[in-house]
MDAnalysis code that builds the backbone (N, CA, C; Angstrom):
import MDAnalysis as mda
import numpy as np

u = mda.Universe.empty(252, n_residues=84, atom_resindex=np.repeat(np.arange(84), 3), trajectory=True)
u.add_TopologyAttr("name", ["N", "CA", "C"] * 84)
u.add_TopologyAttr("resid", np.arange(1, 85))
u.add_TopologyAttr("resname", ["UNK", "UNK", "UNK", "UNK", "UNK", "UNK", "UNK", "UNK", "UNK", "UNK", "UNK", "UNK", "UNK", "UNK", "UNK", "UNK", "UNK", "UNK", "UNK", "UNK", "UNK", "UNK", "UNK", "UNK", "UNK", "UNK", "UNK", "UNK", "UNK", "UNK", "UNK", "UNK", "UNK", "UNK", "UNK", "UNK", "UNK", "UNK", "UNK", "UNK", "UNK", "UNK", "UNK", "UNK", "UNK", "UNK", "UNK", "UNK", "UNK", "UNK", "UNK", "UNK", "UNK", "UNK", "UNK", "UNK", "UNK", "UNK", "UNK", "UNK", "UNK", "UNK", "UNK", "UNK", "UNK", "UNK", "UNK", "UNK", "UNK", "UNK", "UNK", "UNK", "UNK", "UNK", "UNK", "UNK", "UNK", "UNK", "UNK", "UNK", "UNK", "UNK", "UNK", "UNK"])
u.atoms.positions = np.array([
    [-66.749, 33.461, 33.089],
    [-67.493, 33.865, 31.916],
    [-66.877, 35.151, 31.365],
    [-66.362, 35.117, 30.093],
    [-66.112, 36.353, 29.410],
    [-67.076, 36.916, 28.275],
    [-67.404, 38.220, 28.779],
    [-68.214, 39.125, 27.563],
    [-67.734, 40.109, 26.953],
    [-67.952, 39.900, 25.455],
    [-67.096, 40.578, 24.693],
    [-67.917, 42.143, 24.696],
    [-67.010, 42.978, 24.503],
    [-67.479, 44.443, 24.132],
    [-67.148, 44.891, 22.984],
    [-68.424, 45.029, 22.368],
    [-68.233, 45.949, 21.278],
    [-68.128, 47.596, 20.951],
    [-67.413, 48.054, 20.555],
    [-67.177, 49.766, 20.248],
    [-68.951, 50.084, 19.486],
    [-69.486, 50.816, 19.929],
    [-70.432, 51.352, 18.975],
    [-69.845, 52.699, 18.659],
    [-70.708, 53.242, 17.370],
    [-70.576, 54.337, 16.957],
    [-71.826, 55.316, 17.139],
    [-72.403, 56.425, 16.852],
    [-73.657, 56.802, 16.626],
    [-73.333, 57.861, 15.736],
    [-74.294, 57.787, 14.482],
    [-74.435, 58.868, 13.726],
    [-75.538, 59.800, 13.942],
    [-75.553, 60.942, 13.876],
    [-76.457, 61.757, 14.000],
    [-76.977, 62.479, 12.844],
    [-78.577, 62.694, 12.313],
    [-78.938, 62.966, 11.210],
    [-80.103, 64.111, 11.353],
    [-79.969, 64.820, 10.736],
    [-81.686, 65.859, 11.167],
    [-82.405, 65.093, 9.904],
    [-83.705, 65.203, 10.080],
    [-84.383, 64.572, 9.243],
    [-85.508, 65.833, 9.556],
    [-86.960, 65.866, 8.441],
    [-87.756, 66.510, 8.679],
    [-89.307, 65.699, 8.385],
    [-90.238, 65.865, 8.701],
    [-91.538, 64.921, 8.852],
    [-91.166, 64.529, 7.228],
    [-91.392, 63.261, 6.797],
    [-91.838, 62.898, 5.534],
    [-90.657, 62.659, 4.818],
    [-89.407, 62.714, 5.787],
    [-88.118, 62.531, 4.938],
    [-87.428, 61.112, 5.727],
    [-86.367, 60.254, 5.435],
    [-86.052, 59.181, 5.671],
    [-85.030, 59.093, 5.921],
    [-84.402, 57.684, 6.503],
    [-82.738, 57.323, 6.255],
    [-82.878, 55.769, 5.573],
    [-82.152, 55.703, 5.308],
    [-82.047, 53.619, 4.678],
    [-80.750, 53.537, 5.064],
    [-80.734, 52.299, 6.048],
    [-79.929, 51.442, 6.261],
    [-80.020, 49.872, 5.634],
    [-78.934, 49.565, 5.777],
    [-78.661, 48.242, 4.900],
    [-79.321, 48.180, 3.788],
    [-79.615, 49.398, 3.019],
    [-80.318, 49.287, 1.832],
    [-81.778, 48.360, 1.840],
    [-81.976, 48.264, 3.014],
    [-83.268, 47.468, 2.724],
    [-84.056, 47.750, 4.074],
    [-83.449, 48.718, 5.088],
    [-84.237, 49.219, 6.095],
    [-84.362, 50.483, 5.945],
    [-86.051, 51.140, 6.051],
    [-86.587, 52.743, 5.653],
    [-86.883, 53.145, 7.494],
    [-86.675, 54.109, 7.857],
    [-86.756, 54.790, 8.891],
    [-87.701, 56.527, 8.730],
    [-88.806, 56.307, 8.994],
    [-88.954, 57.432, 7.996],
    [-90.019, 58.854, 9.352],
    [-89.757, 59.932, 9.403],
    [-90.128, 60.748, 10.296],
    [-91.691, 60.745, 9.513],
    [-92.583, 59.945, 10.800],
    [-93.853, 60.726, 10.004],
    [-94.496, 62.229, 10.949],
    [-94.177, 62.181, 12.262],
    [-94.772, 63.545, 12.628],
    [-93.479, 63.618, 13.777],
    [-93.627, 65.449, 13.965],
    [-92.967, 65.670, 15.228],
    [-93.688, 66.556, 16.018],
    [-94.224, 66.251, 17.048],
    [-94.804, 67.045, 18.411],
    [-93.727, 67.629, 19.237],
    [-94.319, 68.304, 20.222],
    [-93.639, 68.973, 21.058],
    [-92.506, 68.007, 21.597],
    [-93.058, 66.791, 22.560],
    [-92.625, 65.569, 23.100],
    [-92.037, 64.596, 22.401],
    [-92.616, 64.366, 21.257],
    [-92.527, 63.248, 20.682],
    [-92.200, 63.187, 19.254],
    [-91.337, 62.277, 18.906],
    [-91.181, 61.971, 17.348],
    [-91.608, 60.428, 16.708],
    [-92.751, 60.297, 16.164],
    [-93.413, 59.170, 15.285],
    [-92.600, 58.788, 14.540],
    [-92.618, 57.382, 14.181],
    [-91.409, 56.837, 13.178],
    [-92.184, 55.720, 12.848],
    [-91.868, 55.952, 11.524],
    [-92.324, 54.280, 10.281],
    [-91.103, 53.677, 10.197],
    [-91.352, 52.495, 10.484],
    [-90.132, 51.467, 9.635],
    [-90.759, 50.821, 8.442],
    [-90.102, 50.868, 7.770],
    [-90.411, 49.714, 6.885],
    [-88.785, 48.670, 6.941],
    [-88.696, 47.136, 7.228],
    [-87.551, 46.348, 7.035],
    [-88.755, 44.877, 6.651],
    [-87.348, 44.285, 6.351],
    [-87.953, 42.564, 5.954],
    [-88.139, 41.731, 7.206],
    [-89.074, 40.871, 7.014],
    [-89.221, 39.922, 7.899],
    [-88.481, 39.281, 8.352],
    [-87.345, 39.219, 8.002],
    [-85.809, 38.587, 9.010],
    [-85.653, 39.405, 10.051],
    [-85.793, 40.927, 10.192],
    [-85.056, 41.458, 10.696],
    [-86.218, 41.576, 12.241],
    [-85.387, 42.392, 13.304],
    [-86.177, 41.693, 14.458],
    [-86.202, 43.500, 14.949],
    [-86.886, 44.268, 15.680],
    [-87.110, 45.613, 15.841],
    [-87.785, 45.561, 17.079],
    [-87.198, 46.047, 17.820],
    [-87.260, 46.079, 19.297],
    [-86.921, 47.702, 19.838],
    [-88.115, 47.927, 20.532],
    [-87.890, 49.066, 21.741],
    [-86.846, 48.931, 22.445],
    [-85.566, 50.272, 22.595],
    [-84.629, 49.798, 23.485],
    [-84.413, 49.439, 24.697],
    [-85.850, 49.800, 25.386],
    [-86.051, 49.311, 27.135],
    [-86.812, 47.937, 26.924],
    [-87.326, 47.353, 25.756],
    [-87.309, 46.031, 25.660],
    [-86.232, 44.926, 25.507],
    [-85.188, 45.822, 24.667],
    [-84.217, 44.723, 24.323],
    [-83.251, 44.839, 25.624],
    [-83.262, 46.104, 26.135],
    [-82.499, 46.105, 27.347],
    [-82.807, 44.752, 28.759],
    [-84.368, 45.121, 28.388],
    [-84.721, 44.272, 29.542],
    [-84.239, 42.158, 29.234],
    [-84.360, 42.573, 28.015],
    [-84.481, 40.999, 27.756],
    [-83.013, 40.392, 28.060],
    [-81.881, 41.368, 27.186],
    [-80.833, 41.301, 27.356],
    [-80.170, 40.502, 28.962],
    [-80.952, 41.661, 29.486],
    [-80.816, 41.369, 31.087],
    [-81.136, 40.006, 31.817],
    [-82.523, 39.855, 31.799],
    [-82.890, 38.777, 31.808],
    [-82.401, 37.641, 30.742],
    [-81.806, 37.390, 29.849],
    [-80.513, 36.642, 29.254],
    [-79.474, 36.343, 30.435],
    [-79.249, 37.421, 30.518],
    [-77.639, 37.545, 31.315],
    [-77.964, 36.677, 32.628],
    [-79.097, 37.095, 33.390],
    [-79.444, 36.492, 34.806],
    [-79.751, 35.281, 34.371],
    [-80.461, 34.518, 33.461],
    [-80.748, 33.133, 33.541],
    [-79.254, 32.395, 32.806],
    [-78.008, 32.917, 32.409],
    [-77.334, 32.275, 31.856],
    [-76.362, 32.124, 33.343],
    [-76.201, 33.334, 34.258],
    [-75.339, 33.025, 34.830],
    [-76.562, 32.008, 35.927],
    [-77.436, 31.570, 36.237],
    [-78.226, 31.233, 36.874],
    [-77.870, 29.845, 36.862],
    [-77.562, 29.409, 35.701],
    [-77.700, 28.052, 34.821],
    [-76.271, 27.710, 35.317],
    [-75.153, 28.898, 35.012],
    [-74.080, 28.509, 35.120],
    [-73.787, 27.777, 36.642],
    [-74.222, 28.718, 37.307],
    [-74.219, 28.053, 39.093],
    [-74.884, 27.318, 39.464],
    [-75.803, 26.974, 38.578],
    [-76.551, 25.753, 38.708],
    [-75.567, 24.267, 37.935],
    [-74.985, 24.478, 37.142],
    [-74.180, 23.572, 36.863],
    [-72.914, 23.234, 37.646],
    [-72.469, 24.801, 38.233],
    [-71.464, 24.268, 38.975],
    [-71.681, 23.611, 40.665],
    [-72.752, 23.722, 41.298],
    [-73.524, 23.011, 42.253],
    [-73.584, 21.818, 41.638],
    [-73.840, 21.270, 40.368],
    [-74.218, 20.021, 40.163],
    [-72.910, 19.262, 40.051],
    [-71.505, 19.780, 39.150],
    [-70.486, 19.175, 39.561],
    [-69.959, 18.866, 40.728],
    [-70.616, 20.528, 41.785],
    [-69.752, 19.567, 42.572],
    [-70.134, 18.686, 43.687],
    [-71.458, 18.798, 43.758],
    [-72.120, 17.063, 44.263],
    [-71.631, 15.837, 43.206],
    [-71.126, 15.947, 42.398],
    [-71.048, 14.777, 41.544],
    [-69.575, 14.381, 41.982],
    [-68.330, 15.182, 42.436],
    [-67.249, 15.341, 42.861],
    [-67.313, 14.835, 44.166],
    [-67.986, 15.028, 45.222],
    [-68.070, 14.392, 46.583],
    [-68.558, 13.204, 46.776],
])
């Protein structure tokens, strides 16, 4: 199995409560408060688009990865009873 890697980049932006960024021109990111701990965030995007916590998508990701290679060794057990 080969997995491709992609280069990411990260931009970094100061923003202040009540101010924004837009991506793809059609996604709003917008600071509504900042606490000591914590920074609140509005999105506004379209219903295509899919917005996920990154320890959610991490996890899922993961669990992707384990049931694909799962499947895979499960197929290759099945060839090779089919081979004997």
């Amino acid at each position: 199995m080969i997995l491709a890697v992609k280069k990411v980049y990260m931009l970094y932006l100061v923003r202040k409560p009540e101010e924004s960024i837009i991506i793809n021109n059609n996604i709003e990111i917008k600071v509504i408060e900042i606490t000591r701990k914590h920074v609140k965030l509005g999105l506004s995007f379209p219903n295509s688009c899919s917005v996920l916590r990154k320890e959610v998508y991490d996890r899922m990701q993961k669990e992707n990865l384990e049931a694909l290679v799962a499947f895979d060794v499960e197929q290759d057990d099945s060839n090779d009873d089919k081979v004997k």
